[in-house]
N, C-alpha and C positions, 0 to 999 in steps of 0.2 A: 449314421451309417459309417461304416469302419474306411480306411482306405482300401482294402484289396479287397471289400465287398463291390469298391465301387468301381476297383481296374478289374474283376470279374464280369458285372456289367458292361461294364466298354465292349472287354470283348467279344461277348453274346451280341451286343449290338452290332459291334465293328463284321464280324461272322456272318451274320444276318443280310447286313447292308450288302457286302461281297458277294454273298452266293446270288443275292437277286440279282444284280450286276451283272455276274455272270450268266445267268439264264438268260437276260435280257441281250446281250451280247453274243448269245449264239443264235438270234435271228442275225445279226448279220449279214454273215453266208447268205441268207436265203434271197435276201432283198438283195445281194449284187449280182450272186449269180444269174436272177431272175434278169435286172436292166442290161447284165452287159451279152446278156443270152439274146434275148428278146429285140433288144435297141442299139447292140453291139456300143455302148458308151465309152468313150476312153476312160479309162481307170482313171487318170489324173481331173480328167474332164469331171467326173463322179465324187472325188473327192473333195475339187473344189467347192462343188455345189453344197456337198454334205455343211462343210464348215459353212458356208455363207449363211446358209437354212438355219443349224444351231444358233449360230452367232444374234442375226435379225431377232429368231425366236424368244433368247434368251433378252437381248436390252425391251424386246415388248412387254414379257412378261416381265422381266425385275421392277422394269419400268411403271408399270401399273399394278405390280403387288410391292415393291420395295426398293423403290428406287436407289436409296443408300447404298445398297450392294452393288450399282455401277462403279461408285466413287474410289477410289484404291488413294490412299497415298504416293506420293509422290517418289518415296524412296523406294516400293514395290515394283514401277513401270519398268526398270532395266531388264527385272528378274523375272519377268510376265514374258517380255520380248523375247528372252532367251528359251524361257516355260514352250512356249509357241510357236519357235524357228522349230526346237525336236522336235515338236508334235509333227511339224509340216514334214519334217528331212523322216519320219519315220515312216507315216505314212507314204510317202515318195518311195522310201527305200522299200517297205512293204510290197508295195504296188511292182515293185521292178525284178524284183524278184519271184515274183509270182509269173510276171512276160519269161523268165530266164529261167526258173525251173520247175514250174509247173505249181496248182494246189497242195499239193502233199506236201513237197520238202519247203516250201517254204513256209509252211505251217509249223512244220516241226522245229526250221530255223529260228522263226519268229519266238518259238516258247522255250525254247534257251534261254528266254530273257529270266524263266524263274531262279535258273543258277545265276546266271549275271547279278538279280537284283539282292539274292542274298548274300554276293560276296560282295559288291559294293555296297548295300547297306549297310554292313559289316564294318567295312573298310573306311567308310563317305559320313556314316549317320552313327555310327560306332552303333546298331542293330546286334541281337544276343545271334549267334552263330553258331549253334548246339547240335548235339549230333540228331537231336528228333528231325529239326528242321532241315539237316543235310539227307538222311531217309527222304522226309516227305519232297525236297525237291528233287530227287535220285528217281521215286516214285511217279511224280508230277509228268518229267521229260518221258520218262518211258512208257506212261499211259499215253501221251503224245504221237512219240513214233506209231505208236500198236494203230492208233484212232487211224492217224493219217494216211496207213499203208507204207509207209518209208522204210518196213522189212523186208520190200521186193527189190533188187539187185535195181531190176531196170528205172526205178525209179532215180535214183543218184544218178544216172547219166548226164552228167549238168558239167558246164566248164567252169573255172576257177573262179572266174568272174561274179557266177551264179550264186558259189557255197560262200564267196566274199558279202556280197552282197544280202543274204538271206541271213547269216550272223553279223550284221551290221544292224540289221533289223529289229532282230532279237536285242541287241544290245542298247540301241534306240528307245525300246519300248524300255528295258528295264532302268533309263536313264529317266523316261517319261515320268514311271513311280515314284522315282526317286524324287526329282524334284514336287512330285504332285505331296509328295510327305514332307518336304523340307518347305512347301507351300502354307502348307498347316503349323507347321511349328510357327512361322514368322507370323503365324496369327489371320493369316487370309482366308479370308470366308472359302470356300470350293466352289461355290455358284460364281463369286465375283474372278476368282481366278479361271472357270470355265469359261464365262465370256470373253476375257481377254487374250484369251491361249486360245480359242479359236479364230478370236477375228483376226489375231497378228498369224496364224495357219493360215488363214483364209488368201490372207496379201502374199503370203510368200509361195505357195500354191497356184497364184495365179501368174508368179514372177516363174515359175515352174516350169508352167506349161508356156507361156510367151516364150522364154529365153531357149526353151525345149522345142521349140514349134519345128517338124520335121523328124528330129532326130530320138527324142527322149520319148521312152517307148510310153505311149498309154495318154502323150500330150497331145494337144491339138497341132491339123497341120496348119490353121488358118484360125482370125479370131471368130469367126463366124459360125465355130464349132461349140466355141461355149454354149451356141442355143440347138446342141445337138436333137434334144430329142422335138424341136418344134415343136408343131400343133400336137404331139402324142401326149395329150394329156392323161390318161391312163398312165403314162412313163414318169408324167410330174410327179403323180399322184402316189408312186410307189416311191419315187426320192423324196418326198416330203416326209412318207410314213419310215423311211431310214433314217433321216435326217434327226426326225422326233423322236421316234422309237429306241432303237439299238445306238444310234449315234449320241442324243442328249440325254436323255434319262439312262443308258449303260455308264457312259464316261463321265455325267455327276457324280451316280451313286457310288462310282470308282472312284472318285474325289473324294467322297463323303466318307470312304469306309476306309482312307487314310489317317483320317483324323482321328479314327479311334485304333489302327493295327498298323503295325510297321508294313514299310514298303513291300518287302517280302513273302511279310504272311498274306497279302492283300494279293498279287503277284501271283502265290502258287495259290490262293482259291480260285482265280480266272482263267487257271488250267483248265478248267472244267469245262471252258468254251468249246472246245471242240468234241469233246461227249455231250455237247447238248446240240452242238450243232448236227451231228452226226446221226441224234435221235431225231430232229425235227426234218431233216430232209429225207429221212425213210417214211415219215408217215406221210410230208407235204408234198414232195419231190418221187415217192418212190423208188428214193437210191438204196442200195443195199446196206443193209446192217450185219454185217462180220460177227460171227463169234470172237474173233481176233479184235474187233472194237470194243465188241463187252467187254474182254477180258480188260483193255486200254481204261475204258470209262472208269471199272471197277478199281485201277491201280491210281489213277489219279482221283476219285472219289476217296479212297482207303487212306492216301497221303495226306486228304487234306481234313478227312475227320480225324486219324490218328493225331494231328499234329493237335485239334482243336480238344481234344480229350486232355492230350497231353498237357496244353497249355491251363487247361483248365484245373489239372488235378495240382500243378503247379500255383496255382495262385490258392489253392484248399489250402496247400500246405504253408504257405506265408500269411494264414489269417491268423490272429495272435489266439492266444490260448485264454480262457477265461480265467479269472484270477479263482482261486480256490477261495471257500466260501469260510468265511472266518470265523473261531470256535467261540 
């Protein structure tokens, strides 16, 4: 098998792995909106839990299907620690921005991160920077707004504080990419860097919410909140299935589908999160689906198959040529 038979491969794989990802990742929404509807949860209080769930989940199972993938070298731990403070500080900053300007803009703030992560990949990973992929992220953002509703006036009414915060977020996330690519080059498995990028999220999450306690919106006021939803076991049982669901298997196969696609491309296919989200909560939820959403789903769907055609007809054309057949 040729080489660009087999980096055409990759990317049918890498492609593959990402869109699941993101499908899997637009339950999300569904499972927080439900607890913090339902059981009013603090968002920080939620997040911690999520990571805790992953983290236990994950040394279970590595542990009894593969232990080795606990083990990291020694020289990776500084760069795990660092991998897992952005996790926590994004999440966080996520979270606070959503207290300060509501679901819509900070969804749209948040998916900025696709431009962020293609001009520092660009920049950081020295990432190809072409103008398909500057379309498809032009594309990506603006399917975003449409989803989100962030074409109505009243929605920006947010203080400086808010639009600070919400592209701080976005830029978190696309730093998250970043490093989850530059994870893979140094050769680290994405399951053994999942469990350690959550459990050191997990510590500083809970340093979060302590050193936050009173002030820091979404944190607990007491520690005795951490066992917020007590006996509601039905409440366990919906943060278990976030925690496993859209939490672990989204943010692996988001690992996963680094190692074979740049940060970027990987980046604008999870745009698509909120076109899935936006589908499952009109059929689970009964929220409204907008022709203005279609048209969103279809600009960021359109961005990211143009790009994946594009890249494809690109690796056609760097297959070598068969040698002519001699007289």
């Amino acid at each position: 098998m040729s080489k660009p038979e087999t980096n055409k491969t990759q990317l049918t794989r890498g492609y593959t792995i990402a869109f699941i990802s993101a499908a899997i990742f637009s339950t999300t929404a569904i499972f927080i909106r439900y607890l913090t509807q339902t059981y009013h949860l603090p968002a920080l209080v939620l997040a911690f839990w999520r990571e805790i769930v992953v983290t236990l989940s994950l040394v279970i199972g590595l542990g009894l299907l593969k232990r080795s993938l606990l083990r990291v070298e020694r020289k990776h731990l500084g760069y795990l620690v660092m991998y897992g403070f952005v996790l926590a500080i994004f999440n966080a900053l996520w979270t606070l921005s959503v207290s300060l300007n509501g679901a819509a803009v900070s969804t749209v703030l948040a998916y900025c991160s696709a431009g962020f992560t293609a001009l520092l990949g660009w920049w950081l990973l020295k990432e190809s920077l072409g103008w398909a992929k500057l379309l498809a992220v032009v594309l990506c953002i603006a399917g975003c707004v449409l989803i989100s509703g962030a074409l109505d006036p009243a929605v920006w009414r947010v203080n400086l504080l808010g639009i600070i915060t919400g592209v701080l977020s976005g830029l978190l996330y696309a730093v998250y990419s970043l490093m989850g690519r530059s994870a893979s080059q140094r050769g680290l498995n994405p399951w053994s860097t999942l469990v350690y990028t959550f459990g050191v999220a997990a510590v500083f999450l809970l340093a979060f919410n302590l050193l936050g306690m009173g002030f820091l919106p979404g944190a607990v006021t007491r520690p005795a909140d951490f066992l917020w939803l007590g006996k509601a076991w039905a409440g366990w049982g919906i943060l278990l299935l976030l925690a496993m669901g859209p939490t672990l298997a989204g943010y692996g196969l988001y690992n996963v589908s680094l190692t074979y696609l740049p940060s970027s491309v990987a980046n604008l296919i999870v745009t698509l999160e909120p076109a899935g989200t936006a589908l499952i909560a009109y059929f689970v939820l009964g929220e409204r689906f907008t022709w203005v959403q279609v048209g969103g789903s279809l600009l960021i769907l359109g961005g990211v198959v143009f790009l994946r055609i594009y890249e494809g007809w690109l690796a056609e054309r760097s297959e070598p040529q068969p040698e002519p057949a001699g007289l």
